[in-house]
C-alpha positions in Angstrom: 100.9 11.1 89.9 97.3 10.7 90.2 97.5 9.0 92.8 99.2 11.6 94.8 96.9 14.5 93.2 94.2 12.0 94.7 95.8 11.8 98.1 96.1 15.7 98.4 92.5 16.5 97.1 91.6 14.1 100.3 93.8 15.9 102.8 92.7 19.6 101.8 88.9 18.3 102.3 89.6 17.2 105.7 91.4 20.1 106.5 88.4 22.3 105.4 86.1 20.0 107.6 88.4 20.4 110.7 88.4 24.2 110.0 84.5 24.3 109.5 83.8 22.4 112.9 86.8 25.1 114.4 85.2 27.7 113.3 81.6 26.7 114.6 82.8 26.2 118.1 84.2 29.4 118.2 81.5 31.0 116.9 79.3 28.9 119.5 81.2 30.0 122.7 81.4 33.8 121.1 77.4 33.8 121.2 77.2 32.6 124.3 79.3 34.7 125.8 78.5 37.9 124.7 74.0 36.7 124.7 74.3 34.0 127.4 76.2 35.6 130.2 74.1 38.4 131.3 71.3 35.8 131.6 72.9 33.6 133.3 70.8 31.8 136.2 73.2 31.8 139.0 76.7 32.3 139.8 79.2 32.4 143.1 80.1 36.0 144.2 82.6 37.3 147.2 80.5 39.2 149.7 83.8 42.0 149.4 82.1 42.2 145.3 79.0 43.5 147.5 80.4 45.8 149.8 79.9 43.4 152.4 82.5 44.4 155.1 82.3 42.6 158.8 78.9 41.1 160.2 78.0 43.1 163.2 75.6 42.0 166.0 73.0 45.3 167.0 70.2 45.1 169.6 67.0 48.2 169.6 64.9 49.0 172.0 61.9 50.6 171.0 57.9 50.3 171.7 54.7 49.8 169.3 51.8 51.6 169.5 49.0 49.8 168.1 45.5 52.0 168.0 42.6 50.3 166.9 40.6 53.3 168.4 39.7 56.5 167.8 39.3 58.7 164.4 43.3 58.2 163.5 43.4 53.9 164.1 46.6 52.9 163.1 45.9 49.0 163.2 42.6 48.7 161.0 40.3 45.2 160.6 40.0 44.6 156.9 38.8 40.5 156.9 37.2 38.2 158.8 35.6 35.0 158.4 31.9 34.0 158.8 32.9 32.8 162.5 35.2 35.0 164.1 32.4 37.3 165.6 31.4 33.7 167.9 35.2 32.7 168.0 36.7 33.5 171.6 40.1 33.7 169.9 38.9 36.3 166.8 40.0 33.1 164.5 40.0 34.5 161.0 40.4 38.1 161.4 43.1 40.1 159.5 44.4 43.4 160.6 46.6 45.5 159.1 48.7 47.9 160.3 51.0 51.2 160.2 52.2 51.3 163.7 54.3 53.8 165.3 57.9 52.8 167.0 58.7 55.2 169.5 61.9 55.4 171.7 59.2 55.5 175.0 56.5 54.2 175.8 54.9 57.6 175.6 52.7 58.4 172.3 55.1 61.9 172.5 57.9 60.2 172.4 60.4 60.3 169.6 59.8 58.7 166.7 62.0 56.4 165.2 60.2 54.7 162.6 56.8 51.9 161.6 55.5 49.0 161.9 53.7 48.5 158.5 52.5 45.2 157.6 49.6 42.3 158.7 48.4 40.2 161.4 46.1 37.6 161.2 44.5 35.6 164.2 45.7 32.0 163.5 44.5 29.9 166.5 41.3 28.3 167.3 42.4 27.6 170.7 44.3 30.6 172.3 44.8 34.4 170.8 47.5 34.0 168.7 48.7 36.2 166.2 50.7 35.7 162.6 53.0 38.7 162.5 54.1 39.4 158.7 55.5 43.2 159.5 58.5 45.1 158.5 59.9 47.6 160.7 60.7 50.6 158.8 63.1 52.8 160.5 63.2 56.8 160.3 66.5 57.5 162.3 69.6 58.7 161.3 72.0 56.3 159.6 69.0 53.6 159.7 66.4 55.8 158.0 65.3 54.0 154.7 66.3 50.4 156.5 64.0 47.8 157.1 63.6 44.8 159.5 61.3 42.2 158.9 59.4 39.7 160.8 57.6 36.6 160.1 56.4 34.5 163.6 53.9 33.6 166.1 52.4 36.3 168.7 50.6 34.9 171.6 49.8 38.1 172.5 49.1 37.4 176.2 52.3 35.3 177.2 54.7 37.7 178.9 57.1 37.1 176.9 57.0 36.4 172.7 60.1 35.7 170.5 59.6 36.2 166.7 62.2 35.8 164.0 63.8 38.8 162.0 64.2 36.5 158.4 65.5 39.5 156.6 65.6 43.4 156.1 66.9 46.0 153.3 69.0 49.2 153.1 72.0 48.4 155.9 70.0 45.5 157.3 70.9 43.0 154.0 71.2 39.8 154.9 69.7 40.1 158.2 68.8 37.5 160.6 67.9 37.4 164.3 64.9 37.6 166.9 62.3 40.0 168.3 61.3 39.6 171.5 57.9 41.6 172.4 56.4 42.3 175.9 52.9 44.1 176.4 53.8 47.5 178.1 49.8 48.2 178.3 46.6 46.9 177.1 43.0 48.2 177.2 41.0 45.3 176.7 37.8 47.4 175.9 39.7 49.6 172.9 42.0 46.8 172.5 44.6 49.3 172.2 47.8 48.7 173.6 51.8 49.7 173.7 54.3 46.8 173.0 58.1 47.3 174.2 60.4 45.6 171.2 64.1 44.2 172.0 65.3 43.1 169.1 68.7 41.2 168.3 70.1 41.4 164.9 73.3 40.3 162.8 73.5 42.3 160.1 76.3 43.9 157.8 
């Protein structure tokens, strides 16, 4: 009789232990769940839980204006290194600007957004620009929407490609190229107008 009273006493503790250890894990996951989950580091999503419909493929045409001249500059010098005054390439010298984008190549013409952003010259041995610019767009349905661009200008090839390595507003996920050609240059203001084609996939 004991014995058994022993026996029972033995199975009730391990029950307790089992139910303890139960317990704990469900209390663990429960935490985790409802602290862990809204700080979680990554996760996989369907582009349909982002409103991401079909990728489209878009191309605009538009011109730069960049005025270093003048009262109203809208590209304005504001570094340069000890050298770049005796360097034939400007090496060191950082500009930034707030460009207009026309649809012409007229200053009148219509306005259709900014080039806002930097460009540094990065070459010792030919003029050759880093571009680190958004194009901010002002026109209907794109108005709010930015393109941006990160490449190489050497600004007197005929023709320079740059990569688009992202954008914001309907341009999300965007990637593609820009592909600029000088429309005109005055070498004494240093002013000039730069025609833009640029080819973008985009959502």
């Amino acid at each position: 009789m004991y014995g058994w009273a022993s026996r029972a006493h033995e199975v009730m503790a391990k029950l307790l232990i089992l139910l303890t250890i139960s317990f704990s894990a469900i209390a663990a996951v429960a935490a985790s769940s409802s602290t862990g989950e809204s700080h979680r580091f990554s996760r996989n999503l369907s582009p349909k839980s982002m409103g991401l419909k079909k990728e489209k493929f878009s191309h605009f045409h538009f011109y730069l204006h960049d005025i270093v001249s003048g009262t109203k500059p809208t590209a304005v010098e504001v570094a340069e290194a000890a050298l770049s005054n005796k360097s034939a390439t400007l090496f060191g010298e950082v500009t930034v600007i707030d460009d207009p984008l026309t649809v012409g190549p007229e200053p009148s013409s219509k306005l259709v957004g900014r080039a806002q952003g930097i460009y540094a010259s990065a070459s010792q041995e030919e003029i050759a620009l880093l571009m680190v610019m958004n194009f901010a767009f002002m026109e209907g349905k794109y108005n709010g929407s930015n393109l941006s661009v990160l490449g190489r200008n050497t600004i007197f090839s005929k023709v320079r490609e740059m990569p688009i390595v992202g954008g914001s507003g309907l341009f999300r996920f965007a990637r593609g190229y820009a592909q600029a050609k000088t429309h005109t240059l005055d070498p004494k203001k240093r002013d000039a107008v730069i025609e833009y084609n640029v080819y973008v996939f985009h959502y």
